[in-house]
N, C-alpha and C positions, 0 to 999 in steps of 0.2 A: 504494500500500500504506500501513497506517494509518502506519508509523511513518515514515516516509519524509512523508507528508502534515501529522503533529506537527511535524518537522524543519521543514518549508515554513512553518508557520505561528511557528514559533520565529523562523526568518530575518526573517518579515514582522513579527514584533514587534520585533524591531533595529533594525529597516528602520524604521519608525514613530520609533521613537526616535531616533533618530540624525536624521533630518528633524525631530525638535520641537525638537532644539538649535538649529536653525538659527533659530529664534523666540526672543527674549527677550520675549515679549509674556507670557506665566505669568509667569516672574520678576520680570517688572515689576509683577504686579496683587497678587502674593503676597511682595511685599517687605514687612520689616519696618518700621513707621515709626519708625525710627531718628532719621533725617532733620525728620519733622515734628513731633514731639514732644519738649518741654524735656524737657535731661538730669535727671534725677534728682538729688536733693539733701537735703541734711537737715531742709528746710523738708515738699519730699515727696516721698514714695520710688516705687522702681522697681516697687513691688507696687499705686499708687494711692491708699494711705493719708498722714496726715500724718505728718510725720519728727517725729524728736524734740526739733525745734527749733521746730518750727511757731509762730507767734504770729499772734495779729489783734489789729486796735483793737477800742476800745469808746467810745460816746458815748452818755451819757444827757443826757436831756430832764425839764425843768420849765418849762412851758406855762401860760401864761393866756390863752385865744379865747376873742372875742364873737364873734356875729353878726349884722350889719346887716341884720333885716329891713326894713327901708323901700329903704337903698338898696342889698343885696346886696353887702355887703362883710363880709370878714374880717381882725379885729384883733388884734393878738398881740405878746405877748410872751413873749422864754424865754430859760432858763438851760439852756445847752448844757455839761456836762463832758467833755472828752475824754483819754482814757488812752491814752498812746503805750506801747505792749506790742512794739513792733519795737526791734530795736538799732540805731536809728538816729536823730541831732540831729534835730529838726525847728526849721528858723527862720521857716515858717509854717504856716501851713494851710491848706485847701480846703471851701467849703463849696458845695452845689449851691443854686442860684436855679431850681429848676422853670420857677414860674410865670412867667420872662420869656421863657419859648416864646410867649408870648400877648402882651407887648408888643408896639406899634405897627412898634419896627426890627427884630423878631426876622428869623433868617437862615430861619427858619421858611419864614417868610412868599418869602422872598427867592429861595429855593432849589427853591420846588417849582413845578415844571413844571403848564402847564397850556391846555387848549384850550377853544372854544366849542363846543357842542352845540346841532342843534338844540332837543330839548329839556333843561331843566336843573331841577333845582329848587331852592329859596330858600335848603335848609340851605348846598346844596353852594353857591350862588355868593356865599351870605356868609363861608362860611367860606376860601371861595379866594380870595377877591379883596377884599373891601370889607374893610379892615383896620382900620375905624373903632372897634374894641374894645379897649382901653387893658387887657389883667388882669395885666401884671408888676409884683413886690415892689415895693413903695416904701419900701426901709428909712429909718427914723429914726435909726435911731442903732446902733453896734457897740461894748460897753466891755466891760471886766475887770470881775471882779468886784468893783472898790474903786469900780466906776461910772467912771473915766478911760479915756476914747475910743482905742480903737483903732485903728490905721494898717489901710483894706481898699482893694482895687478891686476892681472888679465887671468880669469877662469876659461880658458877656451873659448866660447861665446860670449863671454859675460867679462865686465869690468869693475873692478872696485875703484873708488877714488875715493882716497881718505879726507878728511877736509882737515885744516888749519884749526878752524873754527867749528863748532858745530852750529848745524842749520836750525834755529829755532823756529817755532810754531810761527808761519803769517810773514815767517824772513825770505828771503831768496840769496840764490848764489849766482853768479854768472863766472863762467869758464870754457876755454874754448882746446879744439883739437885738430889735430893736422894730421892727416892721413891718405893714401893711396892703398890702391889693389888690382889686380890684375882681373878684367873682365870676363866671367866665362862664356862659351862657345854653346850657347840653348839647344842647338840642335844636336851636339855630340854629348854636352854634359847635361845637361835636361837643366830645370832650376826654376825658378821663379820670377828670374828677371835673367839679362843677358844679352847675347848679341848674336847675331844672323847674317853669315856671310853669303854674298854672293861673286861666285870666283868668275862667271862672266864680263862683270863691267870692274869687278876689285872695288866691288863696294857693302856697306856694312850698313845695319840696320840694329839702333841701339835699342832697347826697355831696360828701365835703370829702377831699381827699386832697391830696400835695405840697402840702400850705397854707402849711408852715414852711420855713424855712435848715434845711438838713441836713445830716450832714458827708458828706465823699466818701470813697470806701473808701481805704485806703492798703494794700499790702501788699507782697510781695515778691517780685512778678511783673510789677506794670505802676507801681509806685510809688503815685503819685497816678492814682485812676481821674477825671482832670477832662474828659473827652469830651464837649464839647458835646452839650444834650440839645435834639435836632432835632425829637422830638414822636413818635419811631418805638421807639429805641432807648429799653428800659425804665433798668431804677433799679441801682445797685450801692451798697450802706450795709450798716455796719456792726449789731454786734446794741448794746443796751440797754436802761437802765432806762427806762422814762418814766410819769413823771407829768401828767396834763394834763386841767384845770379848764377846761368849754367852758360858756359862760352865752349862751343864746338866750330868746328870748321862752316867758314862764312857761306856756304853754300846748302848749309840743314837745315830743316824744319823742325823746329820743338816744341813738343806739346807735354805740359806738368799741368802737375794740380796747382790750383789756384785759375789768380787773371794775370794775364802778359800785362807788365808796366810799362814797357817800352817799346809796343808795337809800331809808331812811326819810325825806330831808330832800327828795326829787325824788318820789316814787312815794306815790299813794294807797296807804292801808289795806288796801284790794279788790287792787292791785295786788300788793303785797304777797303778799297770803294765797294770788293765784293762780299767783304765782311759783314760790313755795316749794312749791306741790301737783307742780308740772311738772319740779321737780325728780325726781320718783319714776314719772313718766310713762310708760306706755311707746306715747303719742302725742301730738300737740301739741297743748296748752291754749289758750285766749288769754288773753292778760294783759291787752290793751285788745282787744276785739271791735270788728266793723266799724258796731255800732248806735253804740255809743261815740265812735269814732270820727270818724264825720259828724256830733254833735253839735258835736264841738272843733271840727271845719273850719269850722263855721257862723261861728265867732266871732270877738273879735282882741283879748287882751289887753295892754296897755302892760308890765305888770309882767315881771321879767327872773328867772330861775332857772340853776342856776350846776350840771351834773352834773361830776363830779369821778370820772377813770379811772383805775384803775395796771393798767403792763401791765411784764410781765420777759421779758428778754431777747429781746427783738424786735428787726425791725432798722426798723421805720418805724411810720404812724402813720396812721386815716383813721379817717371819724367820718361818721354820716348826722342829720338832722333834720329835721322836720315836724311840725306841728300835724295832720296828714290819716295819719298814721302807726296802724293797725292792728299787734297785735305778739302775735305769737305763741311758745310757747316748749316742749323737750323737754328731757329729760334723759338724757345717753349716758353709760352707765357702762365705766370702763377701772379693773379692778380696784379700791382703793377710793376714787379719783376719781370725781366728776360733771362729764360736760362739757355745756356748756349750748349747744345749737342752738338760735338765736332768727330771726327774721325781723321784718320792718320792712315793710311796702307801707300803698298806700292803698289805699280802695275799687274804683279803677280797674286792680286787679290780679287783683281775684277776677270768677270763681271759682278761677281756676289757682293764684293763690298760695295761699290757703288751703287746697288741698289738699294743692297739689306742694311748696311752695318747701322748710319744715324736716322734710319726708321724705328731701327730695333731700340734704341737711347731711348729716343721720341717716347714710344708707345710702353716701354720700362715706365720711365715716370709719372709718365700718368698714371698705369694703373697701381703702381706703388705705392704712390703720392694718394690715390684714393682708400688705401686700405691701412696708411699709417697719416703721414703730415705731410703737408706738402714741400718738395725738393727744398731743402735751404741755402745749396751752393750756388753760385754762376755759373759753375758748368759741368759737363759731363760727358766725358772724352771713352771713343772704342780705337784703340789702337792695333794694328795687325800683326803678332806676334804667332808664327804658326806652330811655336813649341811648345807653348802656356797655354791656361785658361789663368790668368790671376788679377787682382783687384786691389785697387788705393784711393785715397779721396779724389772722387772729380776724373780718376784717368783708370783705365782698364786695357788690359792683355789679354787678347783674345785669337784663337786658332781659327782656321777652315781658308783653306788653300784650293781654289781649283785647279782639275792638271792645266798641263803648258797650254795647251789647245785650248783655253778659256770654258770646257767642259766642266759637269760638276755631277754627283749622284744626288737622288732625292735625301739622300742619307747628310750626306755633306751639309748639304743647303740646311735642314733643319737643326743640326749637329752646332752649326753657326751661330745663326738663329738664337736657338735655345742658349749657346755660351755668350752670348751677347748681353741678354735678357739677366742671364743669371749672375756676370760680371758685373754691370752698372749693377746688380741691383745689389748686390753688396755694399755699397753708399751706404742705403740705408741700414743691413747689419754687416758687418759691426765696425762701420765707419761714421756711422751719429747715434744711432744703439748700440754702443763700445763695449761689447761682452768679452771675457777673458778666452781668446781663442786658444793660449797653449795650453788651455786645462779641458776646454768645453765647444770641440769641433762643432757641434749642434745646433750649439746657439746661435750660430752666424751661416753655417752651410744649411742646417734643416730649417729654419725658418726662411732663409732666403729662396732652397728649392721649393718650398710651398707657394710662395708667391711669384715666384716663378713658373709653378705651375698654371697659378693663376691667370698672368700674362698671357700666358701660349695659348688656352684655350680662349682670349680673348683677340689674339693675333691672327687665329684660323681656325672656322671649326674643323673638328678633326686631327688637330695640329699632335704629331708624332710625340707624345712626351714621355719621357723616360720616366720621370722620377712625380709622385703624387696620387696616380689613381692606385686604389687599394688591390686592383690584381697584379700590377708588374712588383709591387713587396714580397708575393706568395713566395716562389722561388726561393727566395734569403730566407725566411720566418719557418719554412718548415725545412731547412738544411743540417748540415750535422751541429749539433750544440759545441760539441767540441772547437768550429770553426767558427763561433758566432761569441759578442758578448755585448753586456747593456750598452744601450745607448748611454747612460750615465759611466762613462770610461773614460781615462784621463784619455788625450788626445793620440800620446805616444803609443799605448797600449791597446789599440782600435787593433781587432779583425775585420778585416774587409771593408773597407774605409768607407768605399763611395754609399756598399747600402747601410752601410750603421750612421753616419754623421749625414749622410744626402736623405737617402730615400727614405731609411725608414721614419724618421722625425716629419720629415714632409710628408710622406701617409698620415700618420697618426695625426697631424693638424687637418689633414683633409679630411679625415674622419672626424676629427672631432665639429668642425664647419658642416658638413653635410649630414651626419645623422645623432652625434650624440647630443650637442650643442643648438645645431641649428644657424643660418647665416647668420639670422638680426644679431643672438646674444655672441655668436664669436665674434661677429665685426667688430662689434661696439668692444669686449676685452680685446682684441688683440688691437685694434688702435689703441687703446687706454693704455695698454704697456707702451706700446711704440711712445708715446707722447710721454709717460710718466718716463721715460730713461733714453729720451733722444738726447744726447751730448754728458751722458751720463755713464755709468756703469756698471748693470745691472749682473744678477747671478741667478743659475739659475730657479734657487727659492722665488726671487723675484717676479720669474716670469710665472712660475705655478701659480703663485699665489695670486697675482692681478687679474687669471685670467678665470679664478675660482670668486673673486672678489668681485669682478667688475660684472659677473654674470648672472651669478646666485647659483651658481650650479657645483655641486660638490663631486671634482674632477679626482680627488686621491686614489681612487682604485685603478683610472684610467694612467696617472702619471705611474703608479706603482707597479702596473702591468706591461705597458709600452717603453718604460724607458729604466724601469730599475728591474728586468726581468729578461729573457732570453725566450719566456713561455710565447708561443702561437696561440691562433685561431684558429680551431678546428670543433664545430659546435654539429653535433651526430641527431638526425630524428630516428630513434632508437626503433621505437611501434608506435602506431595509433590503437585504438580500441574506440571503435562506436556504439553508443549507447542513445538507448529511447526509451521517454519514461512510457512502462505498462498504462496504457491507457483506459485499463478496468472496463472496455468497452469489450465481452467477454467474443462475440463472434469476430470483432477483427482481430484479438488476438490471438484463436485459434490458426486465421489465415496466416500472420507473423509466426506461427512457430511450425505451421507445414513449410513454410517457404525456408526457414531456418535449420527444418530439418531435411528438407529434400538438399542445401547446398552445404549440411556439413559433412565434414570427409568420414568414412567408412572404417570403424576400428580392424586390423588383420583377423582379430577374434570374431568378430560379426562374420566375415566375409569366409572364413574358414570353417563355421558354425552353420551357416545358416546358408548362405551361398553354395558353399562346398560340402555342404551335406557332414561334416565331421559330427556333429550332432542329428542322428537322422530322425531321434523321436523326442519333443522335450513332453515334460510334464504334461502341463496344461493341453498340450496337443493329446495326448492321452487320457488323461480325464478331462473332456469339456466341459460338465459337471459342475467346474469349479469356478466356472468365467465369469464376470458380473460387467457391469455397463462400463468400470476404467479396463477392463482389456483390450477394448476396440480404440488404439490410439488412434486411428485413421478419422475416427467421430470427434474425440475429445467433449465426451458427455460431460457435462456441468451438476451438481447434483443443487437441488431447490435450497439447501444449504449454505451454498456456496454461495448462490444468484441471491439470496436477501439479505447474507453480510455484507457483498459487495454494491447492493441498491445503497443499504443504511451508511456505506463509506461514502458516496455520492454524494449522497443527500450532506452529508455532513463538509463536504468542501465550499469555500468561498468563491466568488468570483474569479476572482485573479487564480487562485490555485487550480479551479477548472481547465481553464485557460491552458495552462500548462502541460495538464495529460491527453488536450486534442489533439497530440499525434503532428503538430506542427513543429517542433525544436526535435534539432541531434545533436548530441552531447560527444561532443570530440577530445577523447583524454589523449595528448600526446607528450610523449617522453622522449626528453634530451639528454644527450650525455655534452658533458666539455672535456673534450679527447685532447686539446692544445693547451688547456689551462689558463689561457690569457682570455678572464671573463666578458664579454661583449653584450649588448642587445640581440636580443633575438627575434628579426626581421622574416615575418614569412607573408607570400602569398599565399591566398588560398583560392582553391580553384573551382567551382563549383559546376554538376552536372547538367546546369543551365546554359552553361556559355559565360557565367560571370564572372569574378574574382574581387577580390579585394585585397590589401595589403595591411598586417597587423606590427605594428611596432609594439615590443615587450624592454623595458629598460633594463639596462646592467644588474641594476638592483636585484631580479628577480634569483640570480646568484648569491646573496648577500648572507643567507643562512648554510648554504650545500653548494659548495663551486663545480662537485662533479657530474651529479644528477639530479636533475627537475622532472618537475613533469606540470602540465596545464591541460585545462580545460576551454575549450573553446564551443561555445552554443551557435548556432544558427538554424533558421527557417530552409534552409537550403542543404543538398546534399551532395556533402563532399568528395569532388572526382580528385584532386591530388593538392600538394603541400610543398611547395618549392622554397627552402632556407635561404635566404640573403638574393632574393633573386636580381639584386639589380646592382652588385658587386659590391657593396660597400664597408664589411670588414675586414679582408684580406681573409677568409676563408681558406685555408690549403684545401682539405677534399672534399670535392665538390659529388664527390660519387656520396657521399652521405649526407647530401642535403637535400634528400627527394624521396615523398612517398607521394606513390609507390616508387619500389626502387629504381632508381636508372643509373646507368654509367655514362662517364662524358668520355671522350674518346681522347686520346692524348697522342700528338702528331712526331713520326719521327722522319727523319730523314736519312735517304739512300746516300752513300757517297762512296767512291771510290780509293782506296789506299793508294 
């Protein structure tokens, strides 16, 4: 009877419960990180923002670089200022030595594993092994500004310089340094900046980056950030002024961060006039064209030209050069700002570049500018670097070379594209949202490939993207564990770079945008971090916490799962089981249980028995005698008994309960297992045997007491033909062969090839 069959299903819901305590596997995936996350403080608070005591350094720069075209070297000197803004004595300081990653003792070289192949090629075995390339600092000299030498020593990468005096709180120092190094060769020794020969015309193609001593961040979470820089782990620096006068042979092009000061004393007439037109652009001009251009390259003049840059509040510094340099320029307006998108290539870039490279700037900004703040520098430079993909304030290194014949693959082109995209857009992390890269790859490559993601599908539907929708993660997420580790990993100690610090962080934002979150409430936190630590220096509590803050949505099982776990997605529909409440309506139940027993399967006993004659005489067949009205199940007699408790239960239900046993609702109990352990929503379609469907969103939560198995109940007026798990991709499910009832397999593609 119904009410009696509610009671059963009440007890079985206790029943249920009382068995998930016996799990703390939910309490554990849905625990607060209390534990992994610093306490809150007044530096910065429990909401993810900075406290009201917050401080950071500053270090500006005043620079004088040549460059050694003959023998590829870079010469310098500069006046570094640095402001202690902490409350705390300094009796020295710390300054990064980049470039002696590339000295002959680096640990570099020392540390990295490596094997023979049969085959190899020349880049990879000079850059692993033949150590015969000399490019660390060779400082001359370290003084105060009264010019008296300074007490330093050099840790490998790192420099100490003792002070005289110690730096008190709100004091500053100024001191300066004189140095050269020998530039490396990008395409034989790979790197981050470098230089690009071409042995046709005997001409060179400079990207200059960590050229200078630069201070190391100081703050008040890791103190001095002096971490050996092993060639993996990127950069963590403070913001600043800088000034910086670079003089290369009179016949180059150069393009730094910041604005040119002295574009009439560098820049032809013609350049000029076509500058200022592309200011009001709304496509990109060229300022030198590519006829132009192979003119220059043809030639080599002795004579020296000196371009002079300021750039504010940046936190570092990179600069490109060439005689073979084509330059093109636009103009993107942000209220009554002009921001200037320029590009740098040689002839050996186009056709691509000249069509793609300052579109792709262009349309970066904007849609960045939309989902954080809008651009704050004057400009924003793609320069053509075909060894690198790498990133500085205002100026970027980027690859995609078509062959000689000005051809290109659909691969290339997009490949571009996307590094373009995801170059500039490094600006905004961690080049105004200044997060500590040598500790926390993530925070500047996975937030940057997310929005990045964004762009591309905003650039072309369809647009090929590697790194954001939640099926290209499967592959990494369900691989060997032993090859994988959390996204929460110091930088140096990353397996598998690209999908731990790129892809998978950029998933996991896109999921959280698209199904956990939703657009409105991510938009609104992930601008509210961007603005709450643009020219700032956030970690990553900060960003958890702003993004659980600014939304109301309680994200720790997801941060706990995605980023401090190894665990996948792998969510199983175990069975269903269909149910219909007895509708006490006694003749159509008879019909439901002919129909129930003509379609249930046949025990071997039956069939051996009764079939098979192994029984050839039973009882009752022998004495008929003893038959009464229940042995003809074919009738299923009711006796007068029966029919007037079951009148007096009628009579005794309410409306609404009536309602209920007229044979309109199916009660769909379906059961999950979580086979990946990384707890998710559970997203199904349902399909029904009308032609219908509908889509049921189930939240995280429902894991929150039993993270391994569930099970739910689903009603409808409708009868269920099938149950498709996650049907529209969106949590990086590995097998998809157990996200369907009834079962199906999905076919998995290989390919023939020849030895």
């Amino acid at each position: 009877m119904l009410k009696k069959f509610l009671f059963v299903l009440l007890c079985m819901g206790i029943l249920f419960s009382s068995n998930a305590q016996n799990s703390d596997q939910g309490a554990t995936k849905f625990q607060q990180l209390y534990q992994e996350l610093p306490t809150p403080n007044t530096y910065r608070n429990a909401a993810g923002a900075p406290g009201h005591q917050y401080w950071q350094q500053r270090a500006d720069y005043d620079m004088k670089i040549e460059i050694d075209d003959e023998k590829q070297r870079i010469l310098g000197e500069e006046t570094i200022t640095y402001y202690n803004n902490s409350p705390d004595v300094l009796t020295y300081i710390w300054v990064q030595l980049d470039q002696n990653v590339r000295s002959k003792d680096s640990d570099s070289h020392k540390i990295r594993p490596g094997k023979v192949y049969s085959e190899m090629g020349f880049k990879e075995m000079k850059s692993a092994w033949h150590n015969d390339f000399d490019g660390g600092f060779k400082i001359e000299k370290v003084t105060d500004k009264k010019g008296s030498k300074l007490k330093y020593i050099i840790n490998k990468t790192m420099m100490r310089i003792d002070l005289a005096q110690p730096l008190k709180p709100k004091g500053n120092i100024s001191f300066n340094i004189k140095w050269w190094y020998n530039i490396n060769d990008g395409g034989n020794y790979g790197g981050r900046s470098g230089y690009e020969h071409f042995p046709e015309e005997d001409n060179y193609m400079y990207h200059i980056a960590q050229f200078y001593p630069r201070m190391c961040a100081y703050n008040e979470t890791d103190g001095w950030q002096n971490k050996q820089f092993l060639g993996r782990g990127e950069f963590t620096l403070s913001f600043g002024d800088f000034k910086v006068a670079i003089t290369a042979p009179a016949d180059h092009t150069v393009g730094a961060t910041g604005v040119l000061q002295n574009s009439k004393e560098v820049l032809t007439a013609t350049q000029l006039k076509r500058l200022e037109a592309s200011k009001k652009s709304d496509q990109p001009l060229m300022i030198t064209n590519q006829e132009e251009a192979e003119k220059i390259e043809k030639g080599k003049v002795k004579e020296k030209k000196t371009w002079i840059f300021k750039a504010e509040n940046v936190r570092d510094f990179g600069f490109c050069s060439s005689r073979k340099f084509i330059w093109d320029a636009q103009g993107v307006p942000f209220g009554d700002r002009t921001v200037m998108a320029m590009s740098y290539y040689p002839k050996e870039g186009n056709p691509l570049w000249e069509k793609y490279s300052t579109r792709a700037i262009v349309h970066t900004l904007k849609v960045y500018s939309r989902h954080t703040f809008d651009y704050p520098y004057p400009t924003a430079i793609s320069t053509h670097a075909n060894f690198t993909g790498m990133e500085y304030p205002m100026i970027s290194f980027n690859f995609g070379r078509p062959r000689a014949d000005g051809t290109y693959s659909e691969r290339l082109k997009y490949r571009m594209i996307g590094v373009i995209i995801h170059e500039v857009g490094h600006n905004y992390f961690p080049m105004i949202v200044n997060s500590d890269e040598r500790q926390w790859t993530w925070m500047d490559e996975g937030l940057n490939s997310f929005l990045e993601y964004i762009a591309e599908t905003e650039w072309e539907r369809d647009f090929p993207a590697r790194r954001g929708p939640p099926a290209n993660i499967v592959d990494y997420m369900r691989g060997d564990k032993n090859n994988i580790v959390p996204i929460m990993s110091n930088s140096e100690s990353i397996l598998q770079f690209g999908n731990n610090a790129y892809g998978k962080p950029a998933t996991a934002l896109n999921i959280l945008r698209e199904t956990i979150m939703g657009r409105e409430l991510f938009d609104h936190a992930f601008k509210e971090y961007s603005n709450r630590w643009k020219f700032k220096h956030p970690s990553p509590a900060d960003f958890f916490r702003t993004m659980e803050d600014a939304s109301g949505v309680d994200l720790d099982w997801f941060w706990r799962g995605w980023f401090y776990t190894t665990d996948h997605v792998d969510i199983s529909i175990d069975n269903v089981k269909w149910f219909q409440l007895n509708s006490h309506n006694i003749g159509k139940e008879i019909l439901v249980q002919k129909k129930l027993d003509a379609q249930a399967p046949r025990s071997i006993t039956d069939i051996r028995n009764n079939e098979q004659k192994a029984v050839k005489e039973t009882l009752m067949e022998k004495h008929p005698e003893l038959r009464d009205q229940y042995n003809d199940r074919t009738k299923y007699k009711v006796s007068d008994f029966d029919k007037k408790a079951n009148e007096e239960y009628l009579a005794s239900l309410s409306k609404e309960e009536k309602a209920l046993i007229d044979g309109a609702y199916n009660y769909y109990e379906v059961a999950f297992s979580n086979v990946g352990g990384l707890v998710m929503p559970i997203i199904l379609e349902m399909k029904y045997t009308d032609g219908t469907s509908e889509v049921i969103y189930i939240p995280a939560e429902i894991w929150r007491q039993r993270a391994d198995k569930i099970s739910k109940v689903f009603v409808s007026k409708k009868e269920l033909k099938e149950i498709v798990l996650d049907p529209y991709l969106e949590t990086a499910d590995t097998d998809r062969n157990n996200n369907y009832y009834p079962t199906r397999n999905e076919p998995t593609r290989f390919d023939l090839y020849k030895r």
